[in-house]
MIKELUM-178323 format. One record per residue (C-alpha): x negated, y, z; residue in one letter. Coordinates in steps of 0.05 Angstrom, whole numbers, plus 5000, padded with zeros to 4 digits. Last residue first. Example, Ala and Ser with C-alpha at 12.3 -4.5 7.8 and 13.67 -1.06 7.14 Angstrom:
2
[[4727; 4979; 5143]; "s"] [[4754; 4910; 5156]; "a"] 
! end
This chain:
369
[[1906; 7421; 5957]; "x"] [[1860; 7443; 6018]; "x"] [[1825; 7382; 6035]; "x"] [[1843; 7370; 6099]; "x"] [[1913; 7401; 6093]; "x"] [[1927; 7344; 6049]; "x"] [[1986; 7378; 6004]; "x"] [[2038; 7329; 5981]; "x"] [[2050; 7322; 5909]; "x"] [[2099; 7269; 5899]; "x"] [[2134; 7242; 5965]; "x"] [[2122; 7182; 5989]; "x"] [[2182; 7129; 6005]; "x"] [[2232; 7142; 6065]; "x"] [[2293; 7128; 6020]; "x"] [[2317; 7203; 6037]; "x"] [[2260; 7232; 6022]; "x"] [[2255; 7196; 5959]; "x"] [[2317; 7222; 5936]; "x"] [[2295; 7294; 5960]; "x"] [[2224; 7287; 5931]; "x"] [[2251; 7269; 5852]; "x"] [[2308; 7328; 5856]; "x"] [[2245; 7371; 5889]; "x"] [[2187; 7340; 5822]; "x"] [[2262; 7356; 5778]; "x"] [[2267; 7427; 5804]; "x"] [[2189; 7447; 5781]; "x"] [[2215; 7415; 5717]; "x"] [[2272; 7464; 5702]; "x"] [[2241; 7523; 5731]; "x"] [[2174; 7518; 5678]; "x"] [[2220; 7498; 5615]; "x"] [[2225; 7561; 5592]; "x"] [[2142; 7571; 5594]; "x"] [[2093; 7604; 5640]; "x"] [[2028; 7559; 5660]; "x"] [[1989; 7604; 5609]; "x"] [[2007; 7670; 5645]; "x"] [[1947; 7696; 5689]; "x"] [[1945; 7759; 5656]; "x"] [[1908; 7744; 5590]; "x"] [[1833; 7756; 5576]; "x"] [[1799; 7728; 5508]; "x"] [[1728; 7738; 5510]; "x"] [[1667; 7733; 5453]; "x"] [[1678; 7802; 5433]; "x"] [[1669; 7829; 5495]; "x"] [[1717; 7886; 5513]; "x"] [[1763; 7869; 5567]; "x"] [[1711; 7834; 5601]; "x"] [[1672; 7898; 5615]; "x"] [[1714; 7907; 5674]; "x"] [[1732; 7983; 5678]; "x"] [[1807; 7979; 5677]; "x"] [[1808; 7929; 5742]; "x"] [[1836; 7849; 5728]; "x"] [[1902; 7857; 5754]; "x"] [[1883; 7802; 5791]; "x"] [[1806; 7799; 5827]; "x"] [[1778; 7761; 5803]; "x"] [[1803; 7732; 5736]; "x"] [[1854; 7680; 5717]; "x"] [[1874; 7661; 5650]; "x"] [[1808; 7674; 5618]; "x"] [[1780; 7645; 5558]; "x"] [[1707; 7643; 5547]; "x"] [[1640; 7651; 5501]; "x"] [[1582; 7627; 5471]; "x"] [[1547; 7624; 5547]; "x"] [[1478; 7645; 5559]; "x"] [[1487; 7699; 5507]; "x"] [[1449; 7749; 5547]; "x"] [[1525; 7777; 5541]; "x"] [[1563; 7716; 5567]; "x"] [[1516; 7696; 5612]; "x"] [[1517; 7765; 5646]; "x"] [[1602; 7774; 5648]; "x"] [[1596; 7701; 5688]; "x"] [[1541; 7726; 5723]; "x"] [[1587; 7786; 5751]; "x"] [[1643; 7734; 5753]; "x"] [[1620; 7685; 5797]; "x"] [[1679; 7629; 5771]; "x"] [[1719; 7593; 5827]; "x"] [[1737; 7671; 5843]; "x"] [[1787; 7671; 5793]; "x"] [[1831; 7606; 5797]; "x"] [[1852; 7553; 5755]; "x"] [[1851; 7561; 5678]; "x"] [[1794; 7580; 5660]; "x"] [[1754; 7563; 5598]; "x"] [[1682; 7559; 5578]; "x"] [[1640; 7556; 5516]; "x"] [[1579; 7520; 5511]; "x"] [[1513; 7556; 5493]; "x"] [[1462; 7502; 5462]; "x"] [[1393; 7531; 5468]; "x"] [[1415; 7582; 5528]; "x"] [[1386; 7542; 5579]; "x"] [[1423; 7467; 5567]; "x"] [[1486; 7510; 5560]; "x"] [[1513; 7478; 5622]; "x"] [[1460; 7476; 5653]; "x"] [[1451; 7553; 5650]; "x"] [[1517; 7559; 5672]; "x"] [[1518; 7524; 5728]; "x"] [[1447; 7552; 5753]; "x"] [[1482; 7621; 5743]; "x"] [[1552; 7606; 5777]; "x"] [[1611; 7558; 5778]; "x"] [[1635; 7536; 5842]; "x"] [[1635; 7603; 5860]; "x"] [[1698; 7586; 5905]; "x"] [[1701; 7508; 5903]; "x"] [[1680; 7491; 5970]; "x"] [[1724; 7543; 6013]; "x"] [[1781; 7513; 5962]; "x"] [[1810; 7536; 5893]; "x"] [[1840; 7486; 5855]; "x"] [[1800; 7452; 5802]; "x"] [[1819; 7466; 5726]; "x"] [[1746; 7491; 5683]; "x"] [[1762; 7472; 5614]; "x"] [[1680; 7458; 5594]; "x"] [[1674; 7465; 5514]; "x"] [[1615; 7436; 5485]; "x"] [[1593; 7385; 5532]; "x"] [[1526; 7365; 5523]; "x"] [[1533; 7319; 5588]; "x"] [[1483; 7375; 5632]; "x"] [[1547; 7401; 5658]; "x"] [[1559; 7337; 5698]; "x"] [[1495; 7336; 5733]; "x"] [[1493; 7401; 5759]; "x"] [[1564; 7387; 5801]; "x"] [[1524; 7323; 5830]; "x"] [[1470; 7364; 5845]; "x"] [[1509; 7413; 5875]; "x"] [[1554; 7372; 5921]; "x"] [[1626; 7374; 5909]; "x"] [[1622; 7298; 5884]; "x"] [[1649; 7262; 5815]; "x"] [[1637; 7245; 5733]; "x"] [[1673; 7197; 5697]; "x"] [[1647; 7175; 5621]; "x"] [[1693; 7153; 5561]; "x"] [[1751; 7203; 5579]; "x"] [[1812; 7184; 5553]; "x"] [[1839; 7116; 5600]; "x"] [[1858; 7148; 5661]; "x"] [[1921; 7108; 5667]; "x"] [[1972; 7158; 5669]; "x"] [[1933; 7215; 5618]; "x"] [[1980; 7270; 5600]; "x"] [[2042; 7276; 5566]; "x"] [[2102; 7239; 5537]; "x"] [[2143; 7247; 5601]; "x"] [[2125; 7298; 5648]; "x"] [[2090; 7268; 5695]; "x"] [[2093; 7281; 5778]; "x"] [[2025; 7248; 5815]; "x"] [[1996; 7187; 5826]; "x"] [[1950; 7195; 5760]; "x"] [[1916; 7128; 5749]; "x"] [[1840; 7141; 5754]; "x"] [[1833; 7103; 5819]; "x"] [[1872; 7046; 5809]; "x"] [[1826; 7024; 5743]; "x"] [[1760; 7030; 5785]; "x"] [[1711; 7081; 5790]; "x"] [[1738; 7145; 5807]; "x"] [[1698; 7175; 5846]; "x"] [[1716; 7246; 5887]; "x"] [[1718; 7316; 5872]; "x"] [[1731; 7303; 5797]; "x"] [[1693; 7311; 5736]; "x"] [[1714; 7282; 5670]; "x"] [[1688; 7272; 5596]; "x"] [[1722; 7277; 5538]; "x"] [[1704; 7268; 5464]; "x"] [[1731; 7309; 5412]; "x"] [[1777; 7290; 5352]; "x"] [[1833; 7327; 5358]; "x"] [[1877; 7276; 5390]; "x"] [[1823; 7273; 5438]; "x"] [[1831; 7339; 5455]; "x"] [[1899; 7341; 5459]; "x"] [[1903; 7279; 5513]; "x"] [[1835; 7315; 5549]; "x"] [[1882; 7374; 5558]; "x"] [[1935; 7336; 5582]; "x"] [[1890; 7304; 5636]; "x"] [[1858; 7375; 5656]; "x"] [[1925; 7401; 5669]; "x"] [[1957; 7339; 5714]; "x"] [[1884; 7329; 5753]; "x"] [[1818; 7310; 5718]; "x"] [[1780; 7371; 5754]; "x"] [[1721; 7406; 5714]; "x"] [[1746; 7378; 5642]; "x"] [[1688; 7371; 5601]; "x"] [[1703; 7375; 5525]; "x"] [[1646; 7343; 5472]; "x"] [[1644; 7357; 5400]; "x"] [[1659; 7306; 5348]; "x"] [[1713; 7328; 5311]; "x"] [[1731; 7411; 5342]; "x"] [[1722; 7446; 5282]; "x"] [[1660; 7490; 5262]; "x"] [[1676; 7558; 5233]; "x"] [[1638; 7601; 5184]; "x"] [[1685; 7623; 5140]; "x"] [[1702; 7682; 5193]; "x"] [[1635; 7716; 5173]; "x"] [[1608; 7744; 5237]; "x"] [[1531; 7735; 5222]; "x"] [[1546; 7780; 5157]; "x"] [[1577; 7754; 5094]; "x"] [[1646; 7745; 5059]; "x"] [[1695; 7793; 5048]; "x"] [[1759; 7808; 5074]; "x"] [[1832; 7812; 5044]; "x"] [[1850; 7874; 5081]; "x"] [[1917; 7910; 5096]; "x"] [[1884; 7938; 5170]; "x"] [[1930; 7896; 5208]; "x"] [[1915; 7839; 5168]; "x"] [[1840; 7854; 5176]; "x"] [[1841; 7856; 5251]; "x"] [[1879; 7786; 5255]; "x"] [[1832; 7751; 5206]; "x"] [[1778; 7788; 5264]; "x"] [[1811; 7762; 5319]; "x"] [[1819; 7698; 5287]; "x"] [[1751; 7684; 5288]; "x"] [[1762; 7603; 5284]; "x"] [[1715; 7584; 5340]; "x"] [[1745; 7646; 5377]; "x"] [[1824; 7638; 5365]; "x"] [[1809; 7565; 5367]; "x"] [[1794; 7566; 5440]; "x"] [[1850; 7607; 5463]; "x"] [[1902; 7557; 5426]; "x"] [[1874; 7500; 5451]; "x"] [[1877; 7528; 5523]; "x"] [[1944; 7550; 5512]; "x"] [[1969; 7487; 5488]; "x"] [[1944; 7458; 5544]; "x"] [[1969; 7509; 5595]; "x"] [[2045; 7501; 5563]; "x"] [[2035; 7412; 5568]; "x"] [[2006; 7403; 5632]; "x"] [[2048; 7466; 5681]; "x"] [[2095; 7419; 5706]; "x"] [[2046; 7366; 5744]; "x"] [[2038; 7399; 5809]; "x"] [[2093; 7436; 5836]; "x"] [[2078; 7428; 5904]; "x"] [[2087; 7399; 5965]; "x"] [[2081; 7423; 6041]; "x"] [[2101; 7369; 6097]; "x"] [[2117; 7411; 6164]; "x"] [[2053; 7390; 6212]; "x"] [[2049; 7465; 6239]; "x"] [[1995; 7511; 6260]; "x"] [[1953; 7524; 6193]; "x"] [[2003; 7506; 6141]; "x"] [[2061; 7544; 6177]; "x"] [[2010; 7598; 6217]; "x"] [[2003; 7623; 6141]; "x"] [[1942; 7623; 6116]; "x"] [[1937; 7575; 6067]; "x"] [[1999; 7602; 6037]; "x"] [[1973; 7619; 5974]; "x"] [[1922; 7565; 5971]; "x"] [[1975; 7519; 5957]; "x"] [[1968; 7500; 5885]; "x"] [[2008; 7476; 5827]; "x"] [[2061; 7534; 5856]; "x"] [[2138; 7532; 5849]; "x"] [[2122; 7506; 5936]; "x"] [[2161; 7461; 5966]; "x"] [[2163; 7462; 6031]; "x"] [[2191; 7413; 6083]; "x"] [[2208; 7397; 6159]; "x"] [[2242; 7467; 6181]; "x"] [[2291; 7461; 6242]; "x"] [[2252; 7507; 6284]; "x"] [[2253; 7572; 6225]; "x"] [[2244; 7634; 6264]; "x"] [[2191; 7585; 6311]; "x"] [[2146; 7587; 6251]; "x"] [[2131; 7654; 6246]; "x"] [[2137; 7697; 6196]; "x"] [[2187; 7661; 6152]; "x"] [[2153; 7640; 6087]; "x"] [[2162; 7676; 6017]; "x"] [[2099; 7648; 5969]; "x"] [[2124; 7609; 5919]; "x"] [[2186; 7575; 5951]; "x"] [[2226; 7525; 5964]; "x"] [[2245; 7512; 6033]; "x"] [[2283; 7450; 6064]; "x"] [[2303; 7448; 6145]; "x"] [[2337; 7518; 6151]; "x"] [[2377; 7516; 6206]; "x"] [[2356; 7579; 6239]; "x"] [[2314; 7610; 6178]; "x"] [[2376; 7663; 6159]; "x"] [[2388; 7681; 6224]; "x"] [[2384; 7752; 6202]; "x"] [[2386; 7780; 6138]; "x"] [[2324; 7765; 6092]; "x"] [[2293; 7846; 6096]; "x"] [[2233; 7816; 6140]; "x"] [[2218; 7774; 6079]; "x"] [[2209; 7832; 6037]; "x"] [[2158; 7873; 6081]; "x"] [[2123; 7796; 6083]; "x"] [[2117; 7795; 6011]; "x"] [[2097; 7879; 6009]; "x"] [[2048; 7861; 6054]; "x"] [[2025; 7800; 6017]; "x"] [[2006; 7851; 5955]; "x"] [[2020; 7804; 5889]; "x"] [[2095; 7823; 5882]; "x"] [[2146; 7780; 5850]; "x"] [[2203; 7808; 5878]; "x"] [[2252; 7757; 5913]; "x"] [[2320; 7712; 5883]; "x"] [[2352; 7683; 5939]; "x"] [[2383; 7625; 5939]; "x"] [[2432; 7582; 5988]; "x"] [[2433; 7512; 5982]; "x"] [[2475; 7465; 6033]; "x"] [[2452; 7394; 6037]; "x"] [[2495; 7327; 6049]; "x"] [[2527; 7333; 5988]; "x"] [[2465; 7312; 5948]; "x"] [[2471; 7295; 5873]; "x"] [[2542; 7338; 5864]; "x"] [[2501; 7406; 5901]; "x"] [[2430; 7393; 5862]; "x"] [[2474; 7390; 5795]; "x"] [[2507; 7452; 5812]; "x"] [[2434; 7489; 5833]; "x"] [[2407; 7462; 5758]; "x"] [[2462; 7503; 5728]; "x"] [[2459; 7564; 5763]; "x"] [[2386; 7575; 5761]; "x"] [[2390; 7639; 5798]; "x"] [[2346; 7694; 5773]; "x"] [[2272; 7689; 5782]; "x"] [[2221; 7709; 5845]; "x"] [[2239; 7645; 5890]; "x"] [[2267; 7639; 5955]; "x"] [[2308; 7574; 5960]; "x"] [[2334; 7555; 6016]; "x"] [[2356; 7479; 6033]; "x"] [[2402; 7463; 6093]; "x"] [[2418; 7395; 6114]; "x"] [[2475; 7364; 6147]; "x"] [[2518; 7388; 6104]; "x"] [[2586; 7333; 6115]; "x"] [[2582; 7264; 6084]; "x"] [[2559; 7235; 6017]; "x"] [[2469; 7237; 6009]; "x"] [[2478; 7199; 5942]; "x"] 
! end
């Protein structure tokens, strides 16, 4: 595939070491494209990003026409002329949203969409049983050399499993799809929200990169759909009795405080059923101050945060110390197999690329993922 002289440059700019291994393979599948890489800090202030990129030595960008990256771009678009695609490591693309190459250019942008499924579900499961199954307190006593006792409003027999309840997933995409697949298999029932309807068999397939054995192709878990970016229609959904709401839309103008007091209190029917809630998408999709106030009026029985706003999450946030909280720095879409398939959605781009079919994963500027 792809025999003749380079004609094709791909560079990769990415904040890991060299993936040796999958870079050979790349090389035999595709002789046609050169790959240099370049491993870059991972550093969440965009000045110090672009003080890095402006250390690239020069002439670097000139016949670059493939990038992968997570968030290294060339500063301005005419420093890379030959440039026609981006891949980002990302599942989302509001990183680069405003950069002049997604808001000034027509250079296809695609993500890695699809990889993180299977690590971010177990995490979510995991999260969530810590607190319905008080295993921060089982965990507190084994530190402490202590068998326990039983009694008190906290007693850690007092747990209700997951058979029967209700999860709403807050955007049926890759993630939410494997978490409904775990969830059913634990007994729940799943119900789905998504931006727009899906309401015929086409429309609920997943379109986008699978890793095998996982998720939900054909859209057949959840037994009800729910859809729109309006309020009311947003409102709607959360009144569904759902018990557990896995909150995994990607951040957009609309979405940020997507989810706020009126949200909440549907959610948790006004307090008389509190539902607990997890995020794995981004921060500021979530208001936190009410967020950290429906948690401790008790609005809300609890949550699980991957992603806060801002990241670090500050010292002083009084997240850090509810007891009906579990806070972790934005790492449940990490895993050893993270590099490998983020490679495999370019591998599967490139060949279709170069057959002129469409590529997995393509941002639609329009709609902002």
């Amino acid at each position: 595939m792809g025999g003749g002289p380079a004609n094709e440059h791909l560079l990769c700019l990415l904040p890991f070491p060299e993936p040796t291994e999958i870079l050979n393979g790349l090389r035999k599948k595709f002789h046609n494209i050169d790959i240099t890489y370049r491993e870059v800090t991972y550093s969440a202030s965009a000045e110090q990003r672009r003080e890095e990129t402006r250390k690239l030595p020069d002439g670097i960008w000139k016949d670059v026409t493939i990038l992968y990256t997570l968030f290294s771009l060339p500063e301005n678009p005419a420093d890379a002329p030959h440039l026609n695609l981006v891949h980002l490591a990302s599942a989302g693309s509001n990183q680069v949203q405003k950069h002049p190459i997604y808001t000034e250019t027509d250079v296809t942008i695609t993500t890695s969409s699809g990889v993180h499924g299977p690590q971010i579900a177990e995490w979510c499961v995991m999260t969530a049983l810590v607190q319905s199954h008080k295993y921060n307190q089982l965990h507190d006593l084994q530190k402490e050399h202590k068998w326990g006792k039983t009694g008190g409003d906290d007693d850690y027999h007092k747990v209700r499993d997951m058979v029967g309840r209700r999860l709403g997933v807050l955007g049926y995409g890759s993630i939410g799809r494997q978490v409904g697949r775990v969830a059913k298999a634990m007994g729940m029932d799943v119900v789905a929200y998504t931006a727009t309807p899906k309401d015929t068999p086409e429309k609920k397939k997943d379109q986008g990169f699978i890793v095998p054995g996982t998720g939900d192709v054909d859209g057949a878990v959840p037994t009800a759909w729910y859809s729109g970016l309006d309020k009311e229609s947003r409102v709607h959904f959360l009144k569904q009795d759902i018990d557990w709401l896995i909150v995994s839309v990607p951040l957009t103008e609309q979405t940020t405080h997507f989810l706020s007091t009126d949200e909440f209190k549907a959610l948790s029917q006004d307090g008389k059923k509190p539902a607990f809630i997890t995020n794995i998408a981004r921060g500021p999709i979530i208001d936190q101050p009410k967020l950290i106030e429906a948690l401790k009026n008790k609005t809300l029985a609890g949550a699980a945060l991957d992603v806060t706003d801002p990241e670090p999450l500050p010292e002083d946030s009084e997240l850090w110390d509810l007891p009906n909280v579990t806070v972790t720095p934005h790492v449940s879409g990490v895993g050893s197999a993270y590099t490998e398939r983020s490679f495999k959605i370019l591998e599967e781009n490139l060949v279709r690329r170069e057959k002129g079919e469409k590529l997995f994963n393509v941002v639609r500027r329009g709609r902002g993922y």
